[in-house]
Backbone bond lengths (Angstrom), bond angles and torsions (degrees), N, CA, C in turn:
res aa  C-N    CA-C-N  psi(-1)  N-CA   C-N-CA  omega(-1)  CA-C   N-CA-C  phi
1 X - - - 1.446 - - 1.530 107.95 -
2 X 1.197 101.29 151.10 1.860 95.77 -178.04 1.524 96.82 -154.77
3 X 1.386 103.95 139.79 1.310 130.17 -168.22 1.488 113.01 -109.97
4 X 1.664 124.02 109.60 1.374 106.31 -168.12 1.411 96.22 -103.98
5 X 1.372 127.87 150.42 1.531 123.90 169.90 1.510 98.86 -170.22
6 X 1.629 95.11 -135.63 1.221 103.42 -175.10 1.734 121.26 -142.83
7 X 1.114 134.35 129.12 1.233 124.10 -150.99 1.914 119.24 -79.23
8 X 1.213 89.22 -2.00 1.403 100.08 170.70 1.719 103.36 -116.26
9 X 0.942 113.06 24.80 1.514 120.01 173.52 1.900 120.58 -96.48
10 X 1.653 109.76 109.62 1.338 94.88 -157.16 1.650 99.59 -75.12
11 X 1.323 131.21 -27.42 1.332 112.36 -175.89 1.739 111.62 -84.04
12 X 1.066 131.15 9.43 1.461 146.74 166.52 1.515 98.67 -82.69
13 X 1.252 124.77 -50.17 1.611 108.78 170.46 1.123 119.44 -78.12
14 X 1.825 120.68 -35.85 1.555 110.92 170.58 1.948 112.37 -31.76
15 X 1.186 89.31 -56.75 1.665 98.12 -168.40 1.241 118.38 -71.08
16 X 1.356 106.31 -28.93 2.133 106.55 157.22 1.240 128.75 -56.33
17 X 1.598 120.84 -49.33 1.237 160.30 145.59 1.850 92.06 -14.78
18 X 1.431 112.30 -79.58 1.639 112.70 -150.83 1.402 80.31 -96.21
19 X 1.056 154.75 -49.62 1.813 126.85 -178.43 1.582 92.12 -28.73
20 X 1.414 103.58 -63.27 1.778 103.43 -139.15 1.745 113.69 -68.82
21 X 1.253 96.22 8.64 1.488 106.62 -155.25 1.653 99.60 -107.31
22 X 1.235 94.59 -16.59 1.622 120.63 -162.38 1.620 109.64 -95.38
23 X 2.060 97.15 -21.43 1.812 98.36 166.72 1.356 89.07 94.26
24 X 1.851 128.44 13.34 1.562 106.16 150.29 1.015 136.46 -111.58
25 X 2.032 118.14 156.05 1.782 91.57 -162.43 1.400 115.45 -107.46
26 X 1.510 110.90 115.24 1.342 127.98 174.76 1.363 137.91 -88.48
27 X 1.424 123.89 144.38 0.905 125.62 178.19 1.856 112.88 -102.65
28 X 1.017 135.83 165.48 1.213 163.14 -166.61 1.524 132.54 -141.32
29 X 1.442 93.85 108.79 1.878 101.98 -171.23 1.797 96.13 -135.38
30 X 1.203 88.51 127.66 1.924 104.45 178.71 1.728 87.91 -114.98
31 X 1.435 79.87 103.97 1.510 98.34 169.24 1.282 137.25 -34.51
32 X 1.927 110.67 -46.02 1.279 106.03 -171.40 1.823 104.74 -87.35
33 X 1.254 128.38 4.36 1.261 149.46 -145.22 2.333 77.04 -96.56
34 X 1.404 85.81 -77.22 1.323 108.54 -174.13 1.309 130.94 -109.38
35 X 1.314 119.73 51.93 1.961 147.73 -165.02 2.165 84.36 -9.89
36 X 1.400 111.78 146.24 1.416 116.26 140.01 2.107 111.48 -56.15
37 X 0.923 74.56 166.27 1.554 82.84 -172.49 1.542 88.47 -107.32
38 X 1.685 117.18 165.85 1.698 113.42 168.01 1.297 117.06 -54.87
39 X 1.288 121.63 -37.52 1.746 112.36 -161.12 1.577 92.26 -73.17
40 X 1.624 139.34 -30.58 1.178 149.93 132.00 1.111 117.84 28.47
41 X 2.159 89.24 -103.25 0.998 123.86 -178.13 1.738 120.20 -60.94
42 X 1.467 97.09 -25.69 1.686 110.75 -177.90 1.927 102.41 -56.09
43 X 1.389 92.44 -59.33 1.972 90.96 -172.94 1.071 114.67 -84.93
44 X 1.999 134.91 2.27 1.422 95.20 143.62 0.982 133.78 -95.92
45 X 1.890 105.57 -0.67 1.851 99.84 -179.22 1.827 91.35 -87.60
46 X 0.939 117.40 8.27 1.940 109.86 162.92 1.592 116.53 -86.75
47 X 1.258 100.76 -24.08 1.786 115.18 177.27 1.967 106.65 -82.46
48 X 1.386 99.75 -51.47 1.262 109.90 -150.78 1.677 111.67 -109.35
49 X 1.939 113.40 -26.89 1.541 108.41 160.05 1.739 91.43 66.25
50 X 1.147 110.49 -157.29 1.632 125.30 -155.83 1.331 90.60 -65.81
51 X 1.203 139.49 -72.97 1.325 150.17 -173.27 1.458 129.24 -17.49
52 X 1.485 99.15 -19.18 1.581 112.37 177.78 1.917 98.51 -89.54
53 X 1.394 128.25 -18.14 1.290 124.08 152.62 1.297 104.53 -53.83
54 X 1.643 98.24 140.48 1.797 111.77 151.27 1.458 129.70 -80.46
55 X 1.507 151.99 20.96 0.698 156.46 -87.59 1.754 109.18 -101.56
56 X 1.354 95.35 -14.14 1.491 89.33 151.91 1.222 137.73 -99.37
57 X 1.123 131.48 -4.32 1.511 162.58 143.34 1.810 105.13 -4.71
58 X 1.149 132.73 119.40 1.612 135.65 163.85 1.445 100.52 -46.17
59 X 1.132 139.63 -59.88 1.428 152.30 155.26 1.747 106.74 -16.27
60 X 1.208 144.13 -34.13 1.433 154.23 -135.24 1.635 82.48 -123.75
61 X 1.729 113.93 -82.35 1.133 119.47 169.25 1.426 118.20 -5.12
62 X 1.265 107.51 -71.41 1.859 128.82 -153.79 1.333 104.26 -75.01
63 X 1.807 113.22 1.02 1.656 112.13 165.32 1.322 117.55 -46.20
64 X 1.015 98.15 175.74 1.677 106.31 165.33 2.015 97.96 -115.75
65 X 1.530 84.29 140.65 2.007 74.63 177.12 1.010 139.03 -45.72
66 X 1.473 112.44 -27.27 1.702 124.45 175.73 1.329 118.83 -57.60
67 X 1.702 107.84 -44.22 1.235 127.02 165.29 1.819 115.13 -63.56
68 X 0.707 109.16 -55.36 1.620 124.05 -171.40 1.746 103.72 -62.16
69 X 1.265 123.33 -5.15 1.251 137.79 -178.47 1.722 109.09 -131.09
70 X 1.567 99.94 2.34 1.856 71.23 173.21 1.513 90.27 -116.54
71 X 1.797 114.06 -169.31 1.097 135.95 -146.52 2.167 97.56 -69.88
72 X 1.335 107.61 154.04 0.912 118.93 174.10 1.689 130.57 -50.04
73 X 1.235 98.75 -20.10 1.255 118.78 -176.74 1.858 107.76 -85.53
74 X 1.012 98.82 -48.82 1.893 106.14 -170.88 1.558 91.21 -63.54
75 X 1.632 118.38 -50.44 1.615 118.66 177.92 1.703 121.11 -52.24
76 X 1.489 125.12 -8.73 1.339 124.28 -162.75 1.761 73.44 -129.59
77 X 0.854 144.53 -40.12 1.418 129.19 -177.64 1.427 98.48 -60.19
78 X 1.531 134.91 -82.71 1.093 112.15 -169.52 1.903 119.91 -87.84
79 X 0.660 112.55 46.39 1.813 131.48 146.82 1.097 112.29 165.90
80 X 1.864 96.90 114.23 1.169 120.03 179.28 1.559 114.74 -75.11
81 X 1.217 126.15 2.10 1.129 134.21 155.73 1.101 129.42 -80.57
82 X 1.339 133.69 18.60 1.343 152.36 127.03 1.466 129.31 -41.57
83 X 0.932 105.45 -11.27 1.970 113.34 -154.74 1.217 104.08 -79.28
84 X 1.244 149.26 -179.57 1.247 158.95 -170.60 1.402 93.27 -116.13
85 X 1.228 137.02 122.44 1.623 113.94 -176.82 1.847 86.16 -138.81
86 X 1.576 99.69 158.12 1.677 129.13 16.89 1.807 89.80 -105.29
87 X 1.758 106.85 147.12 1.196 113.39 160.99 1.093 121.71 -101.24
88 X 1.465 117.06 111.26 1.573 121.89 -172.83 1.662 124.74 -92.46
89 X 1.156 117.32 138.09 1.384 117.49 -171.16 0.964 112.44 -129.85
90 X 1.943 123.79 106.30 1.343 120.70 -169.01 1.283 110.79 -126.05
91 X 1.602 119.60 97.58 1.528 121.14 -153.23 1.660 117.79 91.74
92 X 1.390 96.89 -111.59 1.832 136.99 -176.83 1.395 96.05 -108.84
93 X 0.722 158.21 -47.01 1.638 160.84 -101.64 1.484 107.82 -142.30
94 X 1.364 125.76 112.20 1.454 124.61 -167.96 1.656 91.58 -122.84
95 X 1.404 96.09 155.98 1.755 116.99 -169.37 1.772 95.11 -123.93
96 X 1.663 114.01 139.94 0.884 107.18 162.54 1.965 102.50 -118.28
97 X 1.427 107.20 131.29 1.371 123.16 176.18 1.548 108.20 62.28
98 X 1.626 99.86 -177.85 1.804 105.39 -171.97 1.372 100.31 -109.60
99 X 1.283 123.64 81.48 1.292 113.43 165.93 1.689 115.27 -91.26
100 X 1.196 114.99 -149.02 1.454 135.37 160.75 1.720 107.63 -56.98
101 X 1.478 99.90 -70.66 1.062 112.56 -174.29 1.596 140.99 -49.80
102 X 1.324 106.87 -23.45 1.275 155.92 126.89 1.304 132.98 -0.62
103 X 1.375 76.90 -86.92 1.561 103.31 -171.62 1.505 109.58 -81.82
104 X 1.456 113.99 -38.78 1.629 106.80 167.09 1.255 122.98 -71.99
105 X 1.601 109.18 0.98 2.106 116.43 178.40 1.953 91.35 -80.42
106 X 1.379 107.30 -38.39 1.106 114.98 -153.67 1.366 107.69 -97.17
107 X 0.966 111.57 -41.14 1.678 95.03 -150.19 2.140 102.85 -109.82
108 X 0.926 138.36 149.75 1.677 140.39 -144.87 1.992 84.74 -77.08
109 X 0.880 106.84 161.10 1.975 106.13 161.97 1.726 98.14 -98.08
């Protein structure tokens, strides 16, 4: 399983935290540490489309309009701190963030 986020990200550790606690073995990638690569970035904006933007984020804001209007992809290329995190990948099967919904795909009751 591998967890992409950010290492100063507190709900990216919530969800490291209770995987690991839960007895699964994860890996850990802080995005801006180590950029997705395109073939990457290609399958989660194919999974996830706009939604993998943060768009309320101060980070989103501090675009410039050109940016803030083009495709989701050019916006996570140049700040990877954009992302919706944590994006989890277990197998085939990618998770966006720690919600409820989430957490009962993921984690045992």
């Amino acid at each position: 399983m591998m967890i992409y986020g950010l290492n100063t990200c507190a709900t990216s550790k919530k969800a490291f935290k209770a995987l690991e606690a839960a007895g699964k073995d994860i890996s850990f990638r802080d995005v801006r540490a180590e950029p997705l690569s395109e073939t990457e970035l290609s399958e989660l904006i194919t999974e996830f489309g706009d939604r993998l933007v943060d768009r309320k984020s101060n980070d989103w804001r501090g675009l410039s309009d050109w940016l803030k209007h083009s495709e989701a992809e050019d916006q996570l290329a140049a700040n990877p701190k954009l992302m919706v995190r944590p994006v989890i990948r277990d197998g085939d099967t990618y998770y966006l963030g720690w919600d409820a919904a989430v957490q009962a795909a993921l984690l045992p009751e």
